[in-house]
C-alpha angles and dihedrals in degrees: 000000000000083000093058093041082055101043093047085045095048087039092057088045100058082041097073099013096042112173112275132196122200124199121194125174115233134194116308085028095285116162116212126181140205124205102212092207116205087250081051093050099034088066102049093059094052090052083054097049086042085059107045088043096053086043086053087052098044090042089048090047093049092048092054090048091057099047088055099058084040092057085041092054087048094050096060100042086053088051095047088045089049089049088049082047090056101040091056095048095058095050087039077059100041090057099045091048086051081058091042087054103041095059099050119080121228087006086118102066084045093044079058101046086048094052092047091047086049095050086051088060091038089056098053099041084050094046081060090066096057106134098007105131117255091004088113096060094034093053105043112143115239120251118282120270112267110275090228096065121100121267091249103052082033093068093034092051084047087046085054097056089047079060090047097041086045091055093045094054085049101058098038091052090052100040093059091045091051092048094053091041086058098059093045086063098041079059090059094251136147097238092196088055087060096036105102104251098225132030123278093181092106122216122061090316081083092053113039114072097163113075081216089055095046087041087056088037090045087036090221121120122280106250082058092045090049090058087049100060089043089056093050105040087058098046083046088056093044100047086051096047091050091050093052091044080058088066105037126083097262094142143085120256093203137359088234123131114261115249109174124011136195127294143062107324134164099274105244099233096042104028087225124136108255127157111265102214099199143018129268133217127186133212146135121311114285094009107166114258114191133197120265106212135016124274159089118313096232080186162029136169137053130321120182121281096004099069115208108009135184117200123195127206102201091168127237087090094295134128139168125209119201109198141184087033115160093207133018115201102193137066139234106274102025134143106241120194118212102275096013112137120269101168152302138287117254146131105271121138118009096351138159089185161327107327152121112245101200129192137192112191130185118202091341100309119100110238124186110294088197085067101062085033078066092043095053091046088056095052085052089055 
């Protein structure tokens, strides 16, 4: 049977690569051949197939490269072309409002009144974004109107840049809440379980929840009123959320290269498969390793199998444990800042080598410290 197998083989392979001989004249009229095998010519169609493979691969490569510059380019036309839109709506509107106007009588004295009840607000909304990082350049006003332009297209044109200053409150502030909401999520969080539940933005902004309410309070319109509550809902959120990130294990215990993360793995000394309920990460002896998150050292000393350990209790239900150190440098019941120096890297407990074991655990169970690691590089970005 293996015969047969071998002869039908033998017998596709000298159908299409037959033996071939191949004769050329040289110089003085010599005549020189070439026999092309199957195995010859075998090999070079591979090599051919190899080539035109690896041409297919780089042209693709070079075609999605180029459709992706291509989508770029068109990204930003289309957002230059949706900036020029919006300018010239709002001086489309500008215009038609200075028609409007002129043709009202009396509508110039209440134009006035509008715009000044508008700047309180604006006041007051701007005044919540004192201290926020990067509020102050976001939210710059616009320069005043110019001094030789009528009354009339002078308030609207100031009218205009409330819009603008207002949109611009409203997408920083939920762009900064958006960006915190995401590494909670990358954590593995609930963001709405660390969002303050009421307002803590003080003035009518904690009372009126109805836009139709804090328009009557602010005394502004209520299209103006609704963005208000928007702006300040999301900074609300934003400024929670940072506070609680302050308190949680976002950072990094060590730069060191990870050698081991969580997870089920094969057990080093068995070779069995077990959970591996934190990352590792391997340098040198004594390397620092630094807390990653403020909070209170609930203790110090060894536990089986992990040698010389350090636990801290940063509330909210969460802990981190730093085990195998070679040297600990707290003590139980101290206050510990966010980076300050725990310990060193070493070898101590069930141990391969020298490395950090770090976990991160919620309401007693360990969750994946690579998680809140992710998390914490989001909030730096």
């Amino acid at each position: 049977m293996t015969d047969q197998s071998e002869t039908r083989r033998r017998s596709v392979i000298e159908r299409w690569f037959p033996e071939r001989h191949l004769y050329h004249r040289i110089a003085g009229g010599e005549v020189r051949g070439h026999v092309l095998t199957p195995a010859k010519q075998m090999m070079a169609a591979l090599a051919v197939l190899a080539f035109g493979g690896w041409t297919l691969v780089a042209s693709g490569g070079f075609l999605f490269d180029l459709s992706v510059r291509a989508n770029a380019s068109d990204a930003i036309s289309q957002s230059r072309a949706a900036s020029e839109r919006l300018n010239a709506d709002l001086q489309a509107r500008l215009d038609s409002a200075v028609v409007r106007m002129s043709a009202t009588n009396g509508s110039l004295d209440d134009m006035a009144q509008m715009v000044e009840r508008r700047h309180a607000a604006l006041t007051q909304v701007m005044g919540m974004f004192h201290g926020v990082e990067g509020a102050e350049a976001a939210l710059k006003p616009a320069p005043m109107a110019r001094p030789n332009d009528a009354p009339l297209r002078r308030i609207l044109a100031v009218r205009m840049d409330q819009e603008r200053l207002i949109a611009r409150a409203e997408d920083f502030a939920q762009s900064r809440a958006e960006r915190l909401r995401l590494a909670f999520r990358l954590a593995g969080l609930n963001p709405a379980a660390y969002a303050p539940q009421g307002a803590g933005l003080g003035g009518p902004l904690v009372e009126a929840k109805d836009p139709r309410a804090l328009a009557a309070i602010m005394d502004v319109d209520e299209p103006f009123a609704v963005r208000i509550r928007h702006a300040a809902d999301n900074l609300n959120d934003m400024r929670g959320l940072a506070d609680a990130a302050e308190s949680l294990p976002f950072d990094r215990p060590t730069q060191a290269r990870t050698t081991s993360g969580f997870g089920v793995r094969f057990d080093p000394f068995n070779g069995r498969p077990a959970l591996h309920q934190g990352q590792d990460f391997a340098a040198p002896l004594n390397t620092p390793i630094y807390a990653t998150a403020p909070g209170v050292v609930s203790f110090v000393g060894v536990r089986s199998g992990y040698g010389n350990v350090v636990e801290i209790d940063h509330g909210r239900g969460f802990k981190t444990r730093f085990a195998h150190l070679n040297a600990t440098a707290v003590q139980p019941g101290q206050a510990i800042a966010l980076g300050q120096r725990i310990g060193a890297m070493g070898t101590t407990g069930r141990s391969t080598g020298v490395h950090l074991h770090y976990e991160v655990w919620m309401d007693g169970r360990p969750q994946n410290p690579a998680r809140f690691m992710k998390a914490g590089d989001q909030l730096v970005q």
